[in-house]
ZADO-297284 format. One line per field, with one value per residue: x negated, y, z of N, C-alpha, C, O in turn. Coordinates in nm, 3 decimals. Example, Ala and Ser with C-alpha at 12.3 -4.5 7.8 and 13.67 -1.06 7.14 Angstrom:
# ZADO-297284
n.px <- (-1.319|-1.285)
n.py <- (-0.569|-0.225)
n.pz <- (0.780|0.708)
ca.px <- (-1.230|-1.367)
ca.py <- (-0.450|-0.106)
ca.pz <- (0.780|0.714)
c.px <- (-1.320|-1.290)
c.py <- (-0.330|0.003)
c.pz <- (0.780|0.787)
o.px <- (-1.424|-1.341)
o.py <- (-0.332|0.114)
o.pz <- (0.846|0.804)
END
This chain:
# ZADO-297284
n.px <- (-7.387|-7.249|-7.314|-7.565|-7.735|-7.782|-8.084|-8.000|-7.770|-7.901|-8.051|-7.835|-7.693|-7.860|-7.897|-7.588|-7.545|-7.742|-7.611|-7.364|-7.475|-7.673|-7.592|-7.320|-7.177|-7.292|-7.329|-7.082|-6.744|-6.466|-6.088|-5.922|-6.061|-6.015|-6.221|-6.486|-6.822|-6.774|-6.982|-7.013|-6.763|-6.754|-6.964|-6.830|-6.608|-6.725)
n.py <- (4.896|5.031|5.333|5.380|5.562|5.524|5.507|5.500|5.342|5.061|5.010|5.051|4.820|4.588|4.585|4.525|4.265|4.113|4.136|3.982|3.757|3.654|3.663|3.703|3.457|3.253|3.221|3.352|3.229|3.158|3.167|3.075|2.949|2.685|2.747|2.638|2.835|3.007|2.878|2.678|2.566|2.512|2.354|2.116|2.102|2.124)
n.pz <- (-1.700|-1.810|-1.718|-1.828|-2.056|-2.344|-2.597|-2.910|-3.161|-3.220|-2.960|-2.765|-2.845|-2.850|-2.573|-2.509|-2.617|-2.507|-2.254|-2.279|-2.408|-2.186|-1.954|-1.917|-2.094|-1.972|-1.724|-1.623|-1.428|-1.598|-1.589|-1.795|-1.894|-1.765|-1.529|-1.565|-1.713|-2.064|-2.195|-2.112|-2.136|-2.475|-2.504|-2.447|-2.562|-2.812)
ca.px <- (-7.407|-7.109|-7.335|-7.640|-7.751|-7.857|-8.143|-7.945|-7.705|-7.925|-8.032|-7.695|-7.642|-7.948|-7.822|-7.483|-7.590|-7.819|-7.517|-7.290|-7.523|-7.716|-7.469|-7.128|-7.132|-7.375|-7.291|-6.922|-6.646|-6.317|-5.996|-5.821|-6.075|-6.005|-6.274|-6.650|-6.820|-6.814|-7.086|-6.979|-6.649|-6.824|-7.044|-6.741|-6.547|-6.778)
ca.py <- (4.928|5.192|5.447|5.380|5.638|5.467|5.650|5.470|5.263|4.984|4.994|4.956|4.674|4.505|4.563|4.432|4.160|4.024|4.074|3.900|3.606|3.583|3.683|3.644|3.359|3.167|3.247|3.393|3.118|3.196|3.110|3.072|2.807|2.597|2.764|2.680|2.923|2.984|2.771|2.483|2.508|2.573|2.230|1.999|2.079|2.025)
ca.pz <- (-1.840|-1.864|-1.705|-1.878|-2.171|-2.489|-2.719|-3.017|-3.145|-3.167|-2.816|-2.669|-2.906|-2.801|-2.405|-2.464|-2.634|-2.419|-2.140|-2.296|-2.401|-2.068|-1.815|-1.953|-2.133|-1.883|-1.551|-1.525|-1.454|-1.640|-1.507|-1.895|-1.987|-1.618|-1.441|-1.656|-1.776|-2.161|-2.297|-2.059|-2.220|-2.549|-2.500|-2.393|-2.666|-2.941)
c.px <- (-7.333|-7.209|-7.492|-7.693|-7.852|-7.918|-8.064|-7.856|-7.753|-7.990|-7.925|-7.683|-7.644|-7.847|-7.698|-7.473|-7.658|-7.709|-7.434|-7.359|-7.612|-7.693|-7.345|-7.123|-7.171|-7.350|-7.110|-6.821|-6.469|-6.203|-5.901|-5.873|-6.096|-6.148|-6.483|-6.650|-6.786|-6.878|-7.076|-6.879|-6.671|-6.884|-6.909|-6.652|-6.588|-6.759)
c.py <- (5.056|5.286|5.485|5.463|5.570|5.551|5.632|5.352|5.103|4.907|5.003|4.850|4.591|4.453|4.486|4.298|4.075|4.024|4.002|3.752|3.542|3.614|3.678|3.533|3.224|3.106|3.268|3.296|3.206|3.084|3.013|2.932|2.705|2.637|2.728|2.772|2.885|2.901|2.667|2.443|2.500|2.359|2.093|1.998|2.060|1.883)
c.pz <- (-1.879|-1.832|-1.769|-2.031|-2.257|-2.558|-2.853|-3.016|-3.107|-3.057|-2.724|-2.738|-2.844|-2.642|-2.431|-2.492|-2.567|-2.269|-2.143|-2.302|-2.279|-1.960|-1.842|-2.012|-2.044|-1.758|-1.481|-1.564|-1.537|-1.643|-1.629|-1.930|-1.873|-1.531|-1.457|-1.692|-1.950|-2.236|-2.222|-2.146|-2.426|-2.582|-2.468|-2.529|-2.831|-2.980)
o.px <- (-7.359|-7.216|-7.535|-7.677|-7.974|-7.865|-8.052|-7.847|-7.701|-7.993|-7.935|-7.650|-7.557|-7.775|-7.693|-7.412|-7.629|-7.719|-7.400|-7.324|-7.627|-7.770|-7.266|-7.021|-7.107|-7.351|-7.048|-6.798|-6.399|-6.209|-5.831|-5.808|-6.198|-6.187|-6.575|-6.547|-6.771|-6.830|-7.128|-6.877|-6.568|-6.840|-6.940|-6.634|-6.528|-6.812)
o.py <- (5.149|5.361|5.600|5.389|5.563|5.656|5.735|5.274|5.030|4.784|4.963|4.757|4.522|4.358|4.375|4.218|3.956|3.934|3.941|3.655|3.420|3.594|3.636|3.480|3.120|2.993|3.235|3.266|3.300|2.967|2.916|2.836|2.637|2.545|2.775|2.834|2.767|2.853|2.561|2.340|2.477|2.275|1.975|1.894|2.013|1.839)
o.pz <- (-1.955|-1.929|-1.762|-2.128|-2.241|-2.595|-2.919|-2.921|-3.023|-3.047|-2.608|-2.665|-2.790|-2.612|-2.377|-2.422|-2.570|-2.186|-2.041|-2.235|-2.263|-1.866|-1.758|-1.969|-2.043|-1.709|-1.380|-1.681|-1.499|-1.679|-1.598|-1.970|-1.883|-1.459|-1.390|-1.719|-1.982|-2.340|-2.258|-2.213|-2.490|-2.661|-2.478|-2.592|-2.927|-3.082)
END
């Protein structure tokens, strides 16, 4: 994404948005919240 040239602001938005909600929050385990991703830890603690 870093090297990617956006025509506008809201086409990087779009892009980071959609990386955060369907690759970072989905997929990547984090160590802070014992090792689920996001929306596991997200769903357990509701």
């Amino acid at each position: 994404m870093y090297q990617f040239k956006y025509k506008n602001f809201e086409e990087a938005y779009q892009s980071i948005f959609w990386y955060i909600e369907a690759f970072y929050n989905s997929k990547r385990i984090h160590q802070s919240l014992g090792y689920p991703t996001p929306n596991q830890f997200e769903k357990v603690s509701a």
